[in-house]
N, C-alpha and C positions, 0 to 999 in steps of 0.2 A: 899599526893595524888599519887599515882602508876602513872606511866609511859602509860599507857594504858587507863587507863580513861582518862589522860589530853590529848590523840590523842584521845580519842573518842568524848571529849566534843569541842576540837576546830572543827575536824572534823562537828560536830554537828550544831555549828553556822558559819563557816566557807565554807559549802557547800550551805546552802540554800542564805546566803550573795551573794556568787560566781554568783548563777543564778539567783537570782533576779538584781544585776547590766547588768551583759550579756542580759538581758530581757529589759532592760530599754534603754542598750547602748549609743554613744553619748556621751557628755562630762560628764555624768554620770558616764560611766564605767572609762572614759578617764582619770580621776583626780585621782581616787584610784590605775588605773593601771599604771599612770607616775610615780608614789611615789612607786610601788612597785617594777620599773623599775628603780629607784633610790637607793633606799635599795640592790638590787642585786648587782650593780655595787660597792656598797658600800665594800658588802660582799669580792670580789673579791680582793678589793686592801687589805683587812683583811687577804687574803692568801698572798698576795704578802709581805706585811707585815712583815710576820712570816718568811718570808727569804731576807728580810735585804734591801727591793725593795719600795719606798714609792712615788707611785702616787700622783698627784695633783687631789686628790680627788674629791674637787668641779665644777674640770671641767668635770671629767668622769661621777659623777652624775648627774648634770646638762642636759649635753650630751645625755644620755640614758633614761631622762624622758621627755625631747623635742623631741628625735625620735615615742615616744607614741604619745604625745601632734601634733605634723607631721602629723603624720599618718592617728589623729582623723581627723582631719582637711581637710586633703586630701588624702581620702582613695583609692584613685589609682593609681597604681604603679607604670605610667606613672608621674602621680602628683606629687609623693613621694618621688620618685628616687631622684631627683634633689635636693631636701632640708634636704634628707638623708645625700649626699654628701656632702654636705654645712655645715651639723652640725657637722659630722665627722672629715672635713676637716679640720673646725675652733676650733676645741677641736684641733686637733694636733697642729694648730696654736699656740694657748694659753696653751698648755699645755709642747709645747716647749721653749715658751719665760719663763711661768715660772721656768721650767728645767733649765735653763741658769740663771737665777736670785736666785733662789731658791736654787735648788740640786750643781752644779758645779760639777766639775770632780770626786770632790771623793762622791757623791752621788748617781752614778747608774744611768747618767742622758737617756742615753739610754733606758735602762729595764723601768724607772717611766714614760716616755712620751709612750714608745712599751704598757705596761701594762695598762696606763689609758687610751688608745682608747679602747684597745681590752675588756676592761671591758664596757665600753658603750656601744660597738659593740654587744658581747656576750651575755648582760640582755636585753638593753632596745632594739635593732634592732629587738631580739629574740619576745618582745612582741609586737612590733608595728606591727607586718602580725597581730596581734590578729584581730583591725578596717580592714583592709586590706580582710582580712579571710571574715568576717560578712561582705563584702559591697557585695560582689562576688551575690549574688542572683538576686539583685536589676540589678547589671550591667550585666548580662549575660541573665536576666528577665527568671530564673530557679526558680520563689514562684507565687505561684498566691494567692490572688493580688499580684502583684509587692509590695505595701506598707507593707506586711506582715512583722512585726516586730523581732517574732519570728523565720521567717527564718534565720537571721543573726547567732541566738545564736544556733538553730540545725548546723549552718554549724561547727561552733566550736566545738561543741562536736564530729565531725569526729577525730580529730585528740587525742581528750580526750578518744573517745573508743579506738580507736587501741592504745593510749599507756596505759590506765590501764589493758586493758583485758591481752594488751602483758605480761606486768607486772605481771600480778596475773595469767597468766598460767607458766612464766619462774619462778614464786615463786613457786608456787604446783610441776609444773615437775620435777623442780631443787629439792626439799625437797625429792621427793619422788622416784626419780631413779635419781640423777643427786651424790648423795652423795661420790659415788667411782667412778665419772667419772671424766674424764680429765675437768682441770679447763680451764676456758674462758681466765682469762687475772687473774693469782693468784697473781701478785707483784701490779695489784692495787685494785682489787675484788676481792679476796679469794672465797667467798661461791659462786659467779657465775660459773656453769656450763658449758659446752656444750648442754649438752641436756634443760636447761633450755633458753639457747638462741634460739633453732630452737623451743621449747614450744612460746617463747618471739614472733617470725615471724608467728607462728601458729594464734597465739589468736592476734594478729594487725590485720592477712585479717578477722578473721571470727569479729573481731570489723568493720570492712570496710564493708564488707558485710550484719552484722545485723544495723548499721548507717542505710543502703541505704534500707533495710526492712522498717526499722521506719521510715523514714521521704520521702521516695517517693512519699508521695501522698500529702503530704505539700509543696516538690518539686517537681511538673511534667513537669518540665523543663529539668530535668536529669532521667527519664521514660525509654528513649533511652540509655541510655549510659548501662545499667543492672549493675547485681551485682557481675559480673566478673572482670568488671576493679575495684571498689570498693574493691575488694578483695585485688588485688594485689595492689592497694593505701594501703591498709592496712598494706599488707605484707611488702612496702617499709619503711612506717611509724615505723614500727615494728622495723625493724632496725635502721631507724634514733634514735631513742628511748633507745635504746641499748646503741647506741653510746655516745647520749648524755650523759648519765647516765657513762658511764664509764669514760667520761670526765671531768666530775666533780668529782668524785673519784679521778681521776690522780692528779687532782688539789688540792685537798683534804690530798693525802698523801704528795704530796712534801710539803705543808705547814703544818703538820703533825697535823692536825684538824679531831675530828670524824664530826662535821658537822658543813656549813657554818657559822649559828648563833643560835640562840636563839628565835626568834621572835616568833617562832609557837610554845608552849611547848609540847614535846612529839614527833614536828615531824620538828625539826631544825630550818634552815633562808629559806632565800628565794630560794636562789639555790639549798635546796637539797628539795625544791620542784618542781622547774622549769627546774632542770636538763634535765627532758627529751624533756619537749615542746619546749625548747628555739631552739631545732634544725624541731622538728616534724610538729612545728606549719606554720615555712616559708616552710619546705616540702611540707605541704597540701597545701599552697597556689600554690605552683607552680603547683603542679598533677592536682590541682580542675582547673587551669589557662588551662593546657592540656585538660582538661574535656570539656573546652568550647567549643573545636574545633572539639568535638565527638558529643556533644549534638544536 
């Protein structure tokens, strides 16, 4: 089977999956996304791995599919904060005692305690704004009905427009005048452009802006705010997305991996699918959090 059918076919079952759990939301989504919030972390200490660094793995995992499971549970970030904290805290706890029991000095015990939070931090922190993102309607009562189910899951697609559109116009710009142009960052993304990064900020506001077309009248709670700030949500998005994306590259070459895992045939692990959300996705939350105080 070619490489391009097995992304077309997971693709295939893999998208309409995606929207129906987001549809349902709830401990619904919550179960499948703590476990995929566990698989990323997982990923992680897999680069760490490859340079000689070995995390207490089942605490970082642990760790980053309880900050999901957090979140479902109390999806406001008032609520959250604190048992964010608390899981963070006590993974560095446990994951120092067993650094000292475990690793000892000539084990790296610094880098496996530094690397297994920041791996919990990184995956699963990244998807807990996911419930955090989808409560936003209800609490700031921007859907009418308020109980409208579906608003939850249009508000996440904000953050999914502006990063695939970013995405798929720095792919088009880049291929297509970006080839002799000065590169972005060539020691960890070679084919990235210039001119595919400002394509990349381009196509995030006009995804913030087309978002705020489609779902205005599902949300007329944000009627007032227009499609000007939306834009420039976009365009901020745009870059977080970038960023993320090149950070997981970074991390990618020093553990001299072409891609996180395996899981998705055709289209890697988990990270180098969530590369870019893991930063886009707490972005949105905070812009749409500013949004409240315009609406």
């Amino acid at each position: 089977m070619s490489e391009l059918l097995k992304r077309v076919l997971v693709s295939a079952l893999a998208i309409p999956t995606v929207l129906g759990l987001g549809l349902m939301g709830g401990w619904t989504l919550a179960i499948p996304l703590a476990a995929f919030a566990g698989w990323g972390a997982r990923e992680m200490y897999r680069f760490a791995g490859k340079r000689g660094v070995h995390p207490i793995s089942w605490v970082g995992v642990s760790a980053a599919a309880s900050l999901v499971l957090f979140a479902t549970w109390r999806p406001d970030f008032a609520s959250f904060a604190p048992l964010a904290l608390a899981v963070l805290g006590f993974a560095g706890l446990i994951a120092s005692i067993e650094g000292i029991r475990t690793r000892g000095p000539e084990g790296n015990p610094l880098a496996a305690v530094s690397v297994t939070v920041f791996g919990a931090m990184y995956s699963g922190l990244g998807l807990a704004f996911i419930p955090l993102v989808m409560a936003l309607p209800a609490r700031f009562h921007w859907a009418s009905p308020a109980e409208d189910r579906l608003s939850g899951l249009l508000m996440i697609c904000l953050p999914l427009a502006a990063t695939w559109l970013g995405d798929a116009s720095a792919y088009f710009a880049g291929t297509k005048w970006g080839k002799e142009r000065a590169r972005l960052a060539p020691t960890i993304s070679p084919k990235k452009s210039w001119v595919g990064f400002w394509a990349s900020l381009v196509g995030g506001a006009a995804g913030g802006v087309g978002w705020f077309v489609a779902v205005v009248e599902r949300l007329p709670g944000l009627a007032d705010v227009g499609p000007l700030w939306f834009g420039l949500m976009g365009l901020i998005l745009g870059l977080a997305a970038v960023v993320g994306d090149l950070l997981e590259s970074l991390f990618k070459r020093e553990a001299g991996v072409k891609d996180s895992g395996s899981l998705f045939p055709g289209h890697g692990g988990v990270l180098d699918r969530i590369d870019s959300l893991v930063l886009t996705i707490p972005a949105s939350f905070v812009l749409l959090t500013l949004v409240a105080s315009l609406a």
